[in-house]
VOGU-3710 file (C-alpha; in Angstrom, 3 decimals, decimal comma):
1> xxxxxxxxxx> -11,823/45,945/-86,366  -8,042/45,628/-85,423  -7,711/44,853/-81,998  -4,607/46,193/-81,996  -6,398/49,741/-82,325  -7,384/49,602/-78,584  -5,901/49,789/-75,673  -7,487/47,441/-73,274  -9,403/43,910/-73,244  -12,302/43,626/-71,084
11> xxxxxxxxxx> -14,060/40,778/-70,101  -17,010/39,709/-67,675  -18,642/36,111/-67,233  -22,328/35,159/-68,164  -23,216/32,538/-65,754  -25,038/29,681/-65,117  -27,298/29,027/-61,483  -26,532/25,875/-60,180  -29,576/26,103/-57,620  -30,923/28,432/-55,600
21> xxxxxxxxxx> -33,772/29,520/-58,128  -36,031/32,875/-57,752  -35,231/33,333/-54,574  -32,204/36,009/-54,677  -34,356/38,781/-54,314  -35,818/37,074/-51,237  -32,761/37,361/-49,098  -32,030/33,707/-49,809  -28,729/31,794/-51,069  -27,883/30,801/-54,387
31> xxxxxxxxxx> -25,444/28,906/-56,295  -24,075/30,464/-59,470  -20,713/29,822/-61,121  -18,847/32,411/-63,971  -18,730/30,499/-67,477  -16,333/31,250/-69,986  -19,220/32,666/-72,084  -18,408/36,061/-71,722  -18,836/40,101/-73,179  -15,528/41,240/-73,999
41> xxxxxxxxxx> -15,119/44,902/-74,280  -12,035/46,494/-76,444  -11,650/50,141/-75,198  -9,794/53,297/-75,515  -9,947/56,779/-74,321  -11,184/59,067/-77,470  -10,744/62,573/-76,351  -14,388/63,328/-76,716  -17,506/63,665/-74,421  -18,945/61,373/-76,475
51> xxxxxxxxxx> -19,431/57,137/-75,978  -18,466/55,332/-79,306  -20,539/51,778/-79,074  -19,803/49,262/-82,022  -19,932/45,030/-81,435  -19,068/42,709/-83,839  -22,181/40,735/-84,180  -23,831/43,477/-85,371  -23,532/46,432/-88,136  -24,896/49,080/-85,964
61> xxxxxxxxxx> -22,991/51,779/-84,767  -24,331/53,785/-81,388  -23,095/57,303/-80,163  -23,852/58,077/-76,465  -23,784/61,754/-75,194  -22,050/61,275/-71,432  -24,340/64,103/-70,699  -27,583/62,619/-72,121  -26,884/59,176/-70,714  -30,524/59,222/-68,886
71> xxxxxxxxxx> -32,449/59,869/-72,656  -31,115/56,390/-73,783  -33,894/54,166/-72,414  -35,519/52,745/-75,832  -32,537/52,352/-77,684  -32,378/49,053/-79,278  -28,828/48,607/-78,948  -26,792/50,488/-76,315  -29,231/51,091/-73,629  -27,552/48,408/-71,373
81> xxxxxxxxxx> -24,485/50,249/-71,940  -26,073/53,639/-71,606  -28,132/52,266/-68,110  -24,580/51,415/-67,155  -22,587/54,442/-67,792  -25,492/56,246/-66,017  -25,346/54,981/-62,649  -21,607/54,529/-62,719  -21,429/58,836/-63,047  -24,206/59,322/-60,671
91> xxxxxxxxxx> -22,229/56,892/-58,204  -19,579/59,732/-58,587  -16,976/57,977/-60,564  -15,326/59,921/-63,385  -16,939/58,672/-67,050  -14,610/60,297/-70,203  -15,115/59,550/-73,952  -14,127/56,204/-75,306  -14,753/54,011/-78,017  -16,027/50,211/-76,439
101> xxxxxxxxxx> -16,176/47,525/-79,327  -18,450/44,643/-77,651  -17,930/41,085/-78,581  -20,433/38,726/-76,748  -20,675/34,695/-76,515  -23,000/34,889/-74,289  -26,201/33,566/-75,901  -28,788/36,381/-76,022  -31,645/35,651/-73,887  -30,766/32,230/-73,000
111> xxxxxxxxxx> -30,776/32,696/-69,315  -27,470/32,878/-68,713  -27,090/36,425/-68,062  -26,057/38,044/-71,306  -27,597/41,390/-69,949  -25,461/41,442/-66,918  -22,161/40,323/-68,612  -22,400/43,476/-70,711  -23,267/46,143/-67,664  -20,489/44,873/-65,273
121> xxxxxxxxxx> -17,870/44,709/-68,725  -19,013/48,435/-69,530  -18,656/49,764/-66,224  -15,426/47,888/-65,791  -13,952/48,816/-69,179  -15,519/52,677/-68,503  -13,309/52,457/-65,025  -10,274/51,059/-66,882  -9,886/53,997/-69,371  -10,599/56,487/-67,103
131> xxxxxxxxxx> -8,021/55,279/-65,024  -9,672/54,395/-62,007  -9,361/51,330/-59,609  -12,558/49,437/-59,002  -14,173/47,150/-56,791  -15,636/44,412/-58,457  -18,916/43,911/-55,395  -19,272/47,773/-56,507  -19,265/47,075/-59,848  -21,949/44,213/-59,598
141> xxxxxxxxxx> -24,167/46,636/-57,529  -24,016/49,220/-59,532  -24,755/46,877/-62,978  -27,986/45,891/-60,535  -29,139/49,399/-60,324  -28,932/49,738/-64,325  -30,818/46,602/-64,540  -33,634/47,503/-62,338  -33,738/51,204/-62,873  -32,792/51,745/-66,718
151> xxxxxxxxxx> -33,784/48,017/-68,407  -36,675/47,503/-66,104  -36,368/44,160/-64,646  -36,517/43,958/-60,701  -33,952/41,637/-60,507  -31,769/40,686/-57,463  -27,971/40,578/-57,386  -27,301/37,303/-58,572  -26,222/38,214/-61,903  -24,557/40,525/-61,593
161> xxxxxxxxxx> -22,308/39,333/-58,581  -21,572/36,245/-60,160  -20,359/38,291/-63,689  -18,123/40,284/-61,369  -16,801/38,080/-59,358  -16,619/34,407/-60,506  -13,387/32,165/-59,539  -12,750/29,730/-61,526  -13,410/26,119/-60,811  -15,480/27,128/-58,461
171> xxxxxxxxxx> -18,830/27,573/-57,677  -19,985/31,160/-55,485  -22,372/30,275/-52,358  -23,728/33,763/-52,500  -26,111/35,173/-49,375  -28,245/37,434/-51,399  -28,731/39,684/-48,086  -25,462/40,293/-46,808  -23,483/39,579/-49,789  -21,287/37,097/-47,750
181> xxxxxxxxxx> -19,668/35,008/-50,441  -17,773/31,303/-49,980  -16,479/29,566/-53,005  -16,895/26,280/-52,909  -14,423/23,996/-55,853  -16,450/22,305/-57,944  -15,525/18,329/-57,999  -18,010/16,550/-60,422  -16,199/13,485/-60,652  -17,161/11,064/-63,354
191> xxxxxxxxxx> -19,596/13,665/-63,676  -20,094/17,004/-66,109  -22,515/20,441/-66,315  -24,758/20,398/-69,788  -26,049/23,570/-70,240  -28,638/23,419/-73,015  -30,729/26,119/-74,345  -34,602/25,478/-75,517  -34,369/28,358/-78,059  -37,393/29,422/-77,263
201> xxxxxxxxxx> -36,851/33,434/-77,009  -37,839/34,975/-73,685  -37,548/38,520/-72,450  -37,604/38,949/-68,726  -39,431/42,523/-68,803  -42,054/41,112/-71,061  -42,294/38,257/-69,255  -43,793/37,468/-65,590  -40,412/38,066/-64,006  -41,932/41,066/-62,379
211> xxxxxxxxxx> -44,855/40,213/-61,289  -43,452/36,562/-59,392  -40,867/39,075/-57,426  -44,508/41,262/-56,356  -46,081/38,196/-55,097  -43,134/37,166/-53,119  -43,247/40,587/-51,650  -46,977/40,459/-51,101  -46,337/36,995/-49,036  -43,933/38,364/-47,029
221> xxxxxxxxxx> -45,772/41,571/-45,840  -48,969/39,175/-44,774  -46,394/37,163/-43,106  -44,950/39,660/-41,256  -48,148/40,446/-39,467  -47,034/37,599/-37,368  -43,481/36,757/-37,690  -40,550/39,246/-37,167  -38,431/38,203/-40,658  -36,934/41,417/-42,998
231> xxxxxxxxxx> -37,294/38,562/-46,010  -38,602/34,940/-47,262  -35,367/33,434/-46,699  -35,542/33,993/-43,126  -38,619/31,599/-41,922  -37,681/28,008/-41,311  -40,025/25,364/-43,039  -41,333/25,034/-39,530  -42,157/28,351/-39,244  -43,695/28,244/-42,634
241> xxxxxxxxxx> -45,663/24,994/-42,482  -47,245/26,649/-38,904  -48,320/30,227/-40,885  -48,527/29,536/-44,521  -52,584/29,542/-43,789  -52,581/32,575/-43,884  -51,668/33,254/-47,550  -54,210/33,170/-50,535  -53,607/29,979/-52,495  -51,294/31,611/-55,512
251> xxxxxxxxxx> -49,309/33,542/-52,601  -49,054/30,571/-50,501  -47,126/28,558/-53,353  -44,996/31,444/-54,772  -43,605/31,357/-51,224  -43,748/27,701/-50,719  -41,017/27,352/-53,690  -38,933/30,077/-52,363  -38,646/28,337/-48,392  -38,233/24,927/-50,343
261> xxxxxxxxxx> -35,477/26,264/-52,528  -33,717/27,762/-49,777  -33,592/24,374/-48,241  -32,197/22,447/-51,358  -29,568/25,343/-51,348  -28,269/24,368/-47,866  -28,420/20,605/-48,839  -26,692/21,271/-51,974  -23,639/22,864/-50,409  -23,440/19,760/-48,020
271> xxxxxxxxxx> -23,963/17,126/-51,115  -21,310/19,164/-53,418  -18,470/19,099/-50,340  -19,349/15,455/-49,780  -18,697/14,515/-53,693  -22,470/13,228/-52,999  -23,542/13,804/-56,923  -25,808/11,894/-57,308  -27,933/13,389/-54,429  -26,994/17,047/-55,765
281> xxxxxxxxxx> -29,149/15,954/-58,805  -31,961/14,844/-57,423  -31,711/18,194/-55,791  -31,776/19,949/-59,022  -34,594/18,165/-60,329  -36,606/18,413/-57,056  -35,725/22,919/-57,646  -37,534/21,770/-61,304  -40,357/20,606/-59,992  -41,372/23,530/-57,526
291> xxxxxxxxxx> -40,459/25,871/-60,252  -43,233/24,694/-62,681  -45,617/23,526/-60,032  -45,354/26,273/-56,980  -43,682/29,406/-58,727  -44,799/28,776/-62,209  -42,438/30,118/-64,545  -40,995/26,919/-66,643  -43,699/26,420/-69,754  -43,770/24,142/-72,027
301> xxxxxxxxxx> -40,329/24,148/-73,351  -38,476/24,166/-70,531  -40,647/20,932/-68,997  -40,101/18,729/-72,277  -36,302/20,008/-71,639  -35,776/18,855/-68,250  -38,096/15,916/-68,371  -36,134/14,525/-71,652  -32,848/15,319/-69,797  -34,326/13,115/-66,408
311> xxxxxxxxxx> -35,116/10,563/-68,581  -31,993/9,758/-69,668  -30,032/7,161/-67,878  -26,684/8,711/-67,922  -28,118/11,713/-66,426  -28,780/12,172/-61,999  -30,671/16,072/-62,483  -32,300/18,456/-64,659  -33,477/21,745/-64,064  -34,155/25,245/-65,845
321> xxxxxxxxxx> -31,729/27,720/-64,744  -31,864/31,720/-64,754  -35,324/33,341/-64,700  -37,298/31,257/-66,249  -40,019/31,635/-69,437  -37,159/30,272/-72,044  -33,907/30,348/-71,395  -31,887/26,691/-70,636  -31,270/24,033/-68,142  -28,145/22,691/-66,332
331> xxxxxxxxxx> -28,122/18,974/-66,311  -25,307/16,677/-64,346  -24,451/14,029/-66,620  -21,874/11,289/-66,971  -19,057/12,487/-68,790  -18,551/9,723/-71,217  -22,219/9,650/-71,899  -22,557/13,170/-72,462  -22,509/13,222/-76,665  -25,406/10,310/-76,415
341> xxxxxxxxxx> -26,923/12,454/-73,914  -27,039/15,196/-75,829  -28,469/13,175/-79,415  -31,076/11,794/-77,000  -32,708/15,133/-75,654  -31,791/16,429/-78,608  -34,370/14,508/-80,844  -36,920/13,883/-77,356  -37,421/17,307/-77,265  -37,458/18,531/-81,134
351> xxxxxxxxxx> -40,296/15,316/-81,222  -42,040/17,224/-78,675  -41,826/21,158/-79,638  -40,529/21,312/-82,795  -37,781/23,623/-81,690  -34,358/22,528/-82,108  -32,267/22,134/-78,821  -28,624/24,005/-78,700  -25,691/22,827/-76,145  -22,906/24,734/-74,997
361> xxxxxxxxxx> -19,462/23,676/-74,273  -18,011/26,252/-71,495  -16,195/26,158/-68,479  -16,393/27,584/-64,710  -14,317/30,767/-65,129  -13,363/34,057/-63,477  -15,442/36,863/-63,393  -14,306/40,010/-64,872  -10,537/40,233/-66,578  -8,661/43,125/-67,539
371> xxx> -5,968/43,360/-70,442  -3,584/45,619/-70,984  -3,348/45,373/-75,248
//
C-alpha cells in the first residue's frame, strides 16, 4: 500500500479506564483516557456504491455493498465496519463508495477498546470522504449503536466516547447519563501508567459481559419498588446499605460493586487534583477487589496479574481495566522502577499461568484526528 494513494488519514484512540469499572451502563462516572494506540484509517472516495475494506495486518480483502450493509453480521472481518456504516446511513448521513485501508495498534481483545477505535475511525473517515462535518459525541453514539445492535455486546458509552473524544494529557471524567464531560490533566508525578496485557484471549459477546449488565438491570428494577432512581448510580451507599435486603444474594453484590465503584470514582477525581497518588492507587486496587469478589468478572489471569503487580514495592495500585474475562490491567508505578517492575510481574505471573505477560508503552492522546494526505 502507498499511502500516498489516499486522500485522507484517519485516526481514533483505543483507551485505557482509569476507574470507574462496569458501571457505565449504570448511569455512573468513569475515568477513561485516549492512548496513542490507535485504528488509523487511509481513505478515498472510489466512485462506486461499493465499500473497499483492506488492513495491513491482514491479507484479506472485504467488499461491502452500501445497500446490503445490514447482511454483514457474521463476517469475520468487516462487520465492525459494516455495523458502522449501517447506523451512520440510517442516522441520515450521506455514505458514498470508498476504499478504507485499516491499520490498528490497538491490541485485539486486550481490553482496551480495539472494537470501538475501529467504529468511531470508520464512521469518521466515511464522514470525511463524503464531505461532511461531524460531531465527534455523535460519532461515539452512533459507534455505540453498532456495538450493541450489529456486534452484539450491550455495552455503555464509555468506549466509544473516550475513542472520539480523548484530549491529550488528560484524563475524561465522563457522566455516563448525561454525557457531561470534564477533563481533568493528568499529573503522575514521580509516578507512571503500566498497562499490561495477560494474553489470555477474551471475547466480550462470548463472555459474561451480557449477562453482568442483566443483573444490574434486574437490581435496579427490585430497587425501584422502593426508591425513585432512573439508574444504580443514583442511590447513595446510605440508601443502599438501608435496601440492599431486598436483593437475592448474586443481585445484591453485582450492585454492591457498582455503588462502591461509583464512590472510588468521586474519590479518585479528588485524589488525582490533589497529586494524592498514592491514595489514587489504593483506589485502584480497592475497584480490583470488588471486581473479582462482588461483580465477578476478573479470573484467574487477571488476579495473578494484579496481585503480582500489588506486590511489588515500586508499585501504589493494580487493577484490570475494560470489561473484564482477559484483557489487561493499569498499574501506577514509580517511574524509575518501572523496567524492574515490569521483569518482576513479568516472571510472577508466567510462574503462575504459564502465559507470558505483554506491556505497552503509549501515551494519553487525542481522540479522533483527521489528515488531509
Amino acid at each position: 500500500m502507498n499511502i500516498k494513494d489516499y486522500e485522507y488519514k484517519v485516526s481514533a484512540a483505543g483507551r485505557v479506564n482509569i476507574i470507574g469499572e462496569h458501571v457505565d451502563y449504570c448511569g455512573g462516572k468513569v475515568m477513561p483516557a485516549a492512548l496513542s494506540l490507535k485504528n488509523t484509517v487511509y481513505a478515498r472516495p472510489n466512485g462506486t456504491d461499493k465499500i473497499n475494506l483492506t488492513w495491513t495486518t491482514l491479507p484479506d480483502s472485504v467488499t461491502l455493498d452500501i445497500g446490503k450493509l445490514e447482511s454483514y453480521k457474521d463476517l469475520k472481518y468487516g462487520n465492525y465496519q459494516a455495523g458502522s456504516a449501517l447506523m451512520w446511513k440510517r442516522a441520515g448521513h450521506k455514505v458514498i463508495g470508498c476504499d478504507l485501508h485499516m491499520d490498528c495498534t490497538v491490541p485485539f481483545g486486550s481490553g482496551l477498546s480495539s472494537s470501538a477505535a475501529i467504529e468511531v475511525s470508520t464512521i469518521t473517515a466515511l464522514a470525511t470522504v463524503a464531505g461532511e462535518e461531524f460531531d465527534p459525541v455523535d460519532v461515539a453514539l452512533k459507534a455505540q449503536q453498532a456495538e450493541r445492535e450489529f456486534a452484539g455486546v450491550n455495552c455503555g458509552i464509555m468506549d466509544q466516547y473516550a475513542s472520539a473524544c480523548g484530549k491529550k494529557g488528560h484524563a475524561m471524567l465522563l457522566d455516563c447519563k448525561t454525557l457531561e464531560c470534564d477533563y481533568i490533566p493528568i499529573s503522575l508525578g514521580e509516578y507512571s501508567f503500566v498497562i499490561t496485557n495477560c494474553k489470555k484471549p477474551h471475547n466480550l459477546v462470548e463472555s459474561k459481559y451480557n449477562e453482568r449488565r442483566a443483573q444490574t438491570e434486574e437490581a435496579l428494577k427490585a430497587l425501584q419498588s422502593r426508591l425513585d432512581v432512573k439508574c444504580l448510580a443514583e442511590l447513595t451507599l446510605a440508601q443502599f446499605k438501608k435496601y440492599s435486603v431486598m436483593l437475592p444474594h448474586v443481585l445484591k453484590k453485582r450492585a454492591t460493586h457498582v455503588i462502591s465503584e461509583c464512590e472510588r470514582v468521586r474519590v479518585a477525581v479528588q485524589a488525582m487534583k490533589a497529586g494524592k497518588i498514592e491514595m489514587l492507587g489504593k483506589l485502584l486496587n480497592a475497584s480490583h477487589l470488588s471486581l473479582k469478589e462482588d461483580f465477578e468478572v476478573t479470573g484467574k489471569e487477571l488476579d495473578a496479574l494484579a496481585f503480582a503487580a500489588q506486590n511489588h514495592y515500586a508499585c501504589v495500585g493494580s487493577r484490570m481495566t475494560g470489561g473484564g474475562f482477559g484483557g489487561c490491567t493499569i498499574s501506577i508505578v514509580k517511574t524509575k522502577h518501572v523496567e524492574e517492575f515490569k521483569n518482576y510481574v513479568a516472571d510472577t505471573y508466567y510462574k503462575q499461568t504459564g502465559y507470558t505477560a505483554e506491556f505497552y508503552t503509549t501515551d494519553i492522546s487525542d481522540g479522533i484526528t483527521v489528515e488531509k494526505i
